[in-house]
C-alpha positions as YAML, in Angstrom:
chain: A
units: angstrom
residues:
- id: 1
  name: UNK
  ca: [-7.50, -3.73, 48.43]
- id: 2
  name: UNK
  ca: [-11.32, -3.45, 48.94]
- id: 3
  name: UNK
  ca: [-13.68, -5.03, 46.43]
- id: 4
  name: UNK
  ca: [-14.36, -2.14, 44.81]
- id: 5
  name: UNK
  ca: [-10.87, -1.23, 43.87]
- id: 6
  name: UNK
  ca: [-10.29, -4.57, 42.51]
- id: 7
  name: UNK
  ca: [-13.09, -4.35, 40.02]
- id: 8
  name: UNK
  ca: [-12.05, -0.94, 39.25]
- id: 9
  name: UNK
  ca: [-8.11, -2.00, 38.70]
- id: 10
  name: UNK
  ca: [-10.03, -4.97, 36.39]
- id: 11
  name: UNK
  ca: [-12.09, -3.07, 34.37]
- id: 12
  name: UNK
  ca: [-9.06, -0.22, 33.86]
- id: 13
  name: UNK
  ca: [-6.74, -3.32, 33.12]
- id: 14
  name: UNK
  ca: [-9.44, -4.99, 30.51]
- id: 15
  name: UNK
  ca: [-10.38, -1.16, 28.75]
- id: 16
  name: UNK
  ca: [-6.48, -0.71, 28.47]
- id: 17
  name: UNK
  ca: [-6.06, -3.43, 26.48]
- id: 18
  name: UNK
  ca: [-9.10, -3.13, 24.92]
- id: 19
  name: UNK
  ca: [-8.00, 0.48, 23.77]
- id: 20
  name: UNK
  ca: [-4.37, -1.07, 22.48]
- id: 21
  name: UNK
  ca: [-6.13, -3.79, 20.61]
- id: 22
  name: UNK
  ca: [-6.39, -3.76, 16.82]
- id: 23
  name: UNK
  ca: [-9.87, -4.54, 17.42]
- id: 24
  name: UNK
  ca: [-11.44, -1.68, 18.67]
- id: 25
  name: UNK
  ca: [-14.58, -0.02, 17.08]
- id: 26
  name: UNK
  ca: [-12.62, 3.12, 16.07]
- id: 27
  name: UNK
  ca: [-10.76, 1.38, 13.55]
- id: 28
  name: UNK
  ca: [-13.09, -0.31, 12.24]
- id: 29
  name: UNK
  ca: [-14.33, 2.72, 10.11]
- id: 30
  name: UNK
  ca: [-10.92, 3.66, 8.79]
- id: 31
  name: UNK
  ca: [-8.83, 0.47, 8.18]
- id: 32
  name: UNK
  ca: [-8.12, -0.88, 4.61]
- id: 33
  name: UNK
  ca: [-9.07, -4.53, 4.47]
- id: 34
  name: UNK
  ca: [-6.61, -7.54, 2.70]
- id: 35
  name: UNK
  ca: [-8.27, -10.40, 2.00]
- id: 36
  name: UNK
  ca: [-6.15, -13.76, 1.63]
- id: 37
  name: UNK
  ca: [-6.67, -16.60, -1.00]
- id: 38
  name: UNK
  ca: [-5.51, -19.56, -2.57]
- id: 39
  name: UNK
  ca: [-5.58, -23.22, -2.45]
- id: 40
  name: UNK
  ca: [-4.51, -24.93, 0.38]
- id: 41
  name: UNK
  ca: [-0.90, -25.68, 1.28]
- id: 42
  name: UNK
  ca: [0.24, -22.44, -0.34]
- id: 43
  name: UNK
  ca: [1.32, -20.41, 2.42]
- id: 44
  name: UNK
  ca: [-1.82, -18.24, 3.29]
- id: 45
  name: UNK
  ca: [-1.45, -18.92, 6.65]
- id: 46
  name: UNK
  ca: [2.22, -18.05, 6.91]
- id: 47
  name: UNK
  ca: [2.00, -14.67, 5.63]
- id: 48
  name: UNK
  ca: [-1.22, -13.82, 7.59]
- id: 49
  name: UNK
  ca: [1.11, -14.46, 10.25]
- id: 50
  name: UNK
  ca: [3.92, -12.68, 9.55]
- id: 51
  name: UNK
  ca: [1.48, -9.32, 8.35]
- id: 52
  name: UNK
  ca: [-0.65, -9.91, 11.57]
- id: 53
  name: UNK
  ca: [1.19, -11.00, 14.63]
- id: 54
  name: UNK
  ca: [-0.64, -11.30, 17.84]
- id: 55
  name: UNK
  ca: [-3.75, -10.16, 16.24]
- id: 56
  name: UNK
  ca: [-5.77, -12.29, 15.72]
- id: 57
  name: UNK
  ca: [-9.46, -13.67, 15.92]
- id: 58
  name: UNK
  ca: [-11.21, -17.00, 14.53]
- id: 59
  name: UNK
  ca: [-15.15, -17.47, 13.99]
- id: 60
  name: UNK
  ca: [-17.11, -19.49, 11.92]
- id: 61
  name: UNK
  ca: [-18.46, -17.13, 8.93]
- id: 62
  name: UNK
  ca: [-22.30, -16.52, 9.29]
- id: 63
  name: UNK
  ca: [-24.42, -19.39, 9.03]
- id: 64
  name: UNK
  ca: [-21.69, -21.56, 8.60]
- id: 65
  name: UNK
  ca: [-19.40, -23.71, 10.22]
- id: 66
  name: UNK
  ca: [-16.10, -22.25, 7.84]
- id: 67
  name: UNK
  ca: [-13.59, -21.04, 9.71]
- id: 68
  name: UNK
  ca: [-12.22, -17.65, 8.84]
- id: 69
  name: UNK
  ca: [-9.15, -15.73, 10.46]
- id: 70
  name: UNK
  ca: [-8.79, -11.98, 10.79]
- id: 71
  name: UNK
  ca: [-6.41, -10.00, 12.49]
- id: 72
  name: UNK
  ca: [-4.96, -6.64, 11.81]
- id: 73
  name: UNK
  ca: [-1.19, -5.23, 10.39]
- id: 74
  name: UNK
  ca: [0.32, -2.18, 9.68]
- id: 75
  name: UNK
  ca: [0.93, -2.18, 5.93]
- id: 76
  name: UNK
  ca: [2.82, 1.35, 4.62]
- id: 77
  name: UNK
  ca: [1.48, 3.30, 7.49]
- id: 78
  name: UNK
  ca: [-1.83, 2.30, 7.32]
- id: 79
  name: UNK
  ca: [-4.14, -0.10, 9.58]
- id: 80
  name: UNK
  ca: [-5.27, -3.11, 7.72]
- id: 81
  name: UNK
  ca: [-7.67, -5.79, 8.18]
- id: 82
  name: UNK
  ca: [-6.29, -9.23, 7.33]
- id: 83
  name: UNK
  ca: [-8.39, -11.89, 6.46]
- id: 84
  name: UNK
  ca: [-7.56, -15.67, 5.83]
- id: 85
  name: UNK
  ca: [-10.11, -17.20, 3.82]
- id: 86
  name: UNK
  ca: [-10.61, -20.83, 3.61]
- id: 87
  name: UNK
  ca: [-8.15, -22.38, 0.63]
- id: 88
  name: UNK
  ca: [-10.10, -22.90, -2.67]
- id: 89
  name: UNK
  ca: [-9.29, -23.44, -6.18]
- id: 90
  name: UNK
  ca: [-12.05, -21.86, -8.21]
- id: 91
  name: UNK
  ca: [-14.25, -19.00, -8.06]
- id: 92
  name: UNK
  ca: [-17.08, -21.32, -9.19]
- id: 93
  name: UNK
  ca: [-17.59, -22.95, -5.68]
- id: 94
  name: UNK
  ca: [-17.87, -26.59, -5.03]
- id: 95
  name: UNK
  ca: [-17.22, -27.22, -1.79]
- id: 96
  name: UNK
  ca: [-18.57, -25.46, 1.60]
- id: 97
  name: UNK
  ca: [-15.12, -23.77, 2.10]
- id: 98
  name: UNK
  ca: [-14.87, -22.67, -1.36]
- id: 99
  name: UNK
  ca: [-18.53, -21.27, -1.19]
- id: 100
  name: UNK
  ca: [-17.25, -19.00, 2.28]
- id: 101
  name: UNK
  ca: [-14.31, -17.65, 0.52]
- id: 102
  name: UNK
  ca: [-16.14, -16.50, -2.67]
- id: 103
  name: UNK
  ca: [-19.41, -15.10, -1.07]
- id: 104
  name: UNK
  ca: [-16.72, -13.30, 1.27]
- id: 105
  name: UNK
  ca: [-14.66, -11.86, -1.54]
- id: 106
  name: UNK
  ca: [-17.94, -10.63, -2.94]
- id: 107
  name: UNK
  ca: [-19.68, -9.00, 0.26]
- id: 108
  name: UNK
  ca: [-16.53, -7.67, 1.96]
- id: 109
  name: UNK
  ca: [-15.32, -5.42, -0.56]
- id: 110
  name: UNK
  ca: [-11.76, -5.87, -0.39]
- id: 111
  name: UNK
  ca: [-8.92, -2.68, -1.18]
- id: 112
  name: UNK
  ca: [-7.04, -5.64, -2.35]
- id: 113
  name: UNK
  ca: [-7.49, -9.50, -2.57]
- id: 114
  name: UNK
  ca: [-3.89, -11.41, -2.31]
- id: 115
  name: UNK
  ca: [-3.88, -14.25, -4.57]
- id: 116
  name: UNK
  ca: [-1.24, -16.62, -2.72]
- id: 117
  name: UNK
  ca: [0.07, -19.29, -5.07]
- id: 118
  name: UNK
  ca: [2.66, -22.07, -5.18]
- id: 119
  name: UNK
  ca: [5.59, -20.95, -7.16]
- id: 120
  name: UNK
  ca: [5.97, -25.39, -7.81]
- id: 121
  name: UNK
  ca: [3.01, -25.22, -9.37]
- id: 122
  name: UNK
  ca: [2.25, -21.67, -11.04]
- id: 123
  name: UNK
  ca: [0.71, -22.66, -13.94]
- id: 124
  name: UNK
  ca: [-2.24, -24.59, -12.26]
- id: 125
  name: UNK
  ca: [-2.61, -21.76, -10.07]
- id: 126
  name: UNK
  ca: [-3.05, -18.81, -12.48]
- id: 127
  name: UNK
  ca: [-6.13, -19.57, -13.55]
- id: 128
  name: UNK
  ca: [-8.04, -18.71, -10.29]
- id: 129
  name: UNK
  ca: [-5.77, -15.37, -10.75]
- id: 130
  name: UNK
  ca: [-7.28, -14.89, -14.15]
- id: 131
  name: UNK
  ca: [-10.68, -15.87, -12.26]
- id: 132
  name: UNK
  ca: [-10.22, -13.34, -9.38]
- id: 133
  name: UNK
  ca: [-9.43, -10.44, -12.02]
- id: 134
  name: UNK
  ca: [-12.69, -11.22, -14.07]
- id: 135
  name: UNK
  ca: [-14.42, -11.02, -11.25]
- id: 136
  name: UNK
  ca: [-13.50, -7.01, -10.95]
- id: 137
  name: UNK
  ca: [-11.51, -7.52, -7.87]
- id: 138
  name: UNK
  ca: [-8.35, -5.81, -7.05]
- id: 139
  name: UNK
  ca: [-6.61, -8.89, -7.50]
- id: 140
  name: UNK
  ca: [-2.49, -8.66, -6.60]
- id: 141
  name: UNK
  ca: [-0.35, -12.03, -7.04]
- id: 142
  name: UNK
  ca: [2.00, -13.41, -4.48]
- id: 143
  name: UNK
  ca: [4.63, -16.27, -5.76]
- id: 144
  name: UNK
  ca: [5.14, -17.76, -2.80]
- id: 145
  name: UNK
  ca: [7.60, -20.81, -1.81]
- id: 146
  name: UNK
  ca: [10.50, -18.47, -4.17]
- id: 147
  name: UNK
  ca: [12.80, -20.88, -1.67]
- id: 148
  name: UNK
  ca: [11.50, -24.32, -3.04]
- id: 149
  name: UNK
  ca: [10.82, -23.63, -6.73]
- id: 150
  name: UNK
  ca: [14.85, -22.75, -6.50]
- id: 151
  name: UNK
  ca: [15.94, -25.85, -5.12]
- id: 152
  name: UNK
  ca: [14.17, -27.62, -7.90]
- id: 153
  name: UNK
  ca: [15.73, -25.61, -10.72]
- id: 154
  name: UNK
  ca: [12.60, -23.41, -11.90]
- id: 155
  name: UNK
  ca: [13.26, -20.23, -12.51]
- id: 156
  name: UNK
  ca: [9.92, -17.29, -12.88]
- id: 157
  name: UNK
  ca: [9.50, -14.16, -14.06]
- id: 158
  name: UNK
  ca: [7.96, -12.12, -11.99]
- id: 159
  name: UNK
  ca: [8.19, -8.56, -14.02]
- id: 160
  name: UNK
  ca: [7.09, -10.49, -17.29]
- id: 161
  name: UNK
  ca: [3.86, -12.42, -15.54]
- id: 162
  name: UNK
  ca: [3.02, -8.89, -13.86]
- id: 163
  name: UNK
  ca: [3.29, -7.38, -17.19]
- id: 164
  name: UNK
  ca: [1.42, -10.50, -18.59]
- id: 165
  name: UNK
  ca: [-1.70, -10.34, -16.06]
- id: 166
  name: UNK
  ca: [-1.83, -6.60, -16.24]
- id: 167
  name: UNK
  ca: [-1.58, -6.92, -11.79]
- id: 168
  name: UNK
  ca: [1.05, -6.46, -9.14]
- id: 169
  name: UNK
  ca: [3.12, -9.75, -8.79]
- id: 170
  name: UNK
  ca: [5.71, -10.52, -6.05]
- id: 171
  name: UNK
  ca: [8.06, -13.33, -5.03]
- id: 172
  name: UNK
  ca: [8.42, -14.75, -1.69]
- id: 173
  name: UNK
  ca: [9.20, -17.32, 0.72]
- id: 174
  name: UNK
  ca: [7.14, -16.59, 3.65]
- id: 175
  name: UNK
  ca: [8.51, -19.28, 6.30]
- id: 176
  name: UNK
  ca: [12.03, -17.94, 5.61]
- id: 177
  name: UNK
  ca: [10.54, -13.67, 5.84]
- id: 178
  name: UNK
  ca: [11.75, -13.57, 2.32]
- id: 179
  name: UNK
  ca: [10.37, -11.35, 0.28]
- id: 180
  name: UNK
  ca: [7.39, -9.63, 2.73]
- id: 181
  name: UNK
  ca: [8.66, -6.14, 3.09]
- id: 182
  name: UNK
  ca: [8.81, -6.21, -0.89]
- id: 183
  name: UNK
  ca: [5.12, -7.61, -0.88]
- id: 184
  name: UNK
  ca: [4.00, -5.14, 1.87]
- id: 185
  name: UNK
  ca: [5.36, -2.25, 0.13]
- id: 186
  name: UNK
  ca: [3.57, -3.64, -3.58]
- id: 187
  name: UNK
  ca: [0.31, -3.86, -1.55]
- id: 188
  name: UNK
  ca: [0.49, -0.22, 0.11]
- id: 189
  name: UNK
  ca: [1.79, 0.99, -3.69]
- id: 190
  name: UNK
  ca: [-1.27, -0.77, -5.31]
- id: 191
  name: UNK
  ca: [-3.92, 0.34, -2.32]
- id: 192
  name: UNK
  ca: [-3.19, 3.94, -2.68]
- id: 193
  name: UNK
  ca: [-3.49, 4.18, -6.53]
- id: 194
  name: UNK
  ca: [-6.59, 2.18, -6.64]
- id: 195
  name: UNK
  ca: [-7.39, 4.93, -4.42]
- id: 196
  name: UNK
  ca: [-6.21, 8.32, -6.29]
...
């Protein structure tokens, strides 16, 4: 194989894939965006995971040194950007991290932000729920850690506290895959009627 052909079976390889990425500029313009939050330890991580795959891209938010995960997932037949903010546990920012996650929640416009909270610890948590929906966000709350919250006896409501917070609420335990197709399907449901 002559130089030539080499740099040509290169470049075809590195446009092929750059054509089946998630990534490419095409989708930009028509993809939903999900935006991830919640303190940390909570599980954010794990479901960006399990909605993203292989996905995925890390870079420090602008002017910054915050990290910030996105990747993409199909979510009810449509292409969504994922993002995995930094954990925080206010909307009134204190930390560097915290002060990433809100200024993104408030300059990415969001279709939907995923509150991710500790089903051990749901009461703490639903105030930056409350916080989120003040805000005017299209706030949707995930219960996650179902699994462990069992094992110690607690028991939640889910269709009461959805009634309760006037938002879509769902149960799961993302390290065990419990409880995502459930939480995809809630998102896609939620997405298209903000939309009608």
């Amino acid at each position: 194989m002559d130089c030539c052909s080499h740099r040509r079976s290169i470049f075809s390889r590195f446009f092929r894939r750059r054509q089946d990425s998630a990534f490419t500029h095409q989708d930009c313009t028509t993809r939903k965006k999900l935006v991830l939050v919640g303190t940390p330890n909570v599980g954010k991580s794990v479901i960006f995971n399990r909605l993203t795959g292989a996905y995925v891209t890390v870079s420090n938010y602008p002017g910054t040194t915050v990290e910030v995960f996105r990747g993409t997932g199909w979510i009810g037949g449509e292409l969504f950007e994922v993002i995995d903010t930094p954990g925080m546990y206010s909307m009134m920012p204190i930390t560097e991290e915290e002060r990433v996650t809100r200024t993104l929640l408030l300059n990415e416009r969001p279709d939907i932000v995923v509150h991710v909270a500790d089903a051990k610890n749901i009461e703490r948590m639903l105030s930056m729920t409350l916080q989120l929906k003040e805000a005017g966000l299209p706030v949707m709350l995930v219960v996650n850690m179902m699994d462990e919250a069992e094992r110690l006896g607690r028991k939640i409501d889910l269709d009461r506290l959805s009634a309760l917070l006037g938002i879509p609420v769902v149960g799961t335990s993302a390290a065990l895959n419990r409880g995502m197709d459930q939480m995809r399907k809630k998102v896609a449901e939620y997405v298209k009627k903000r939309a009608a």
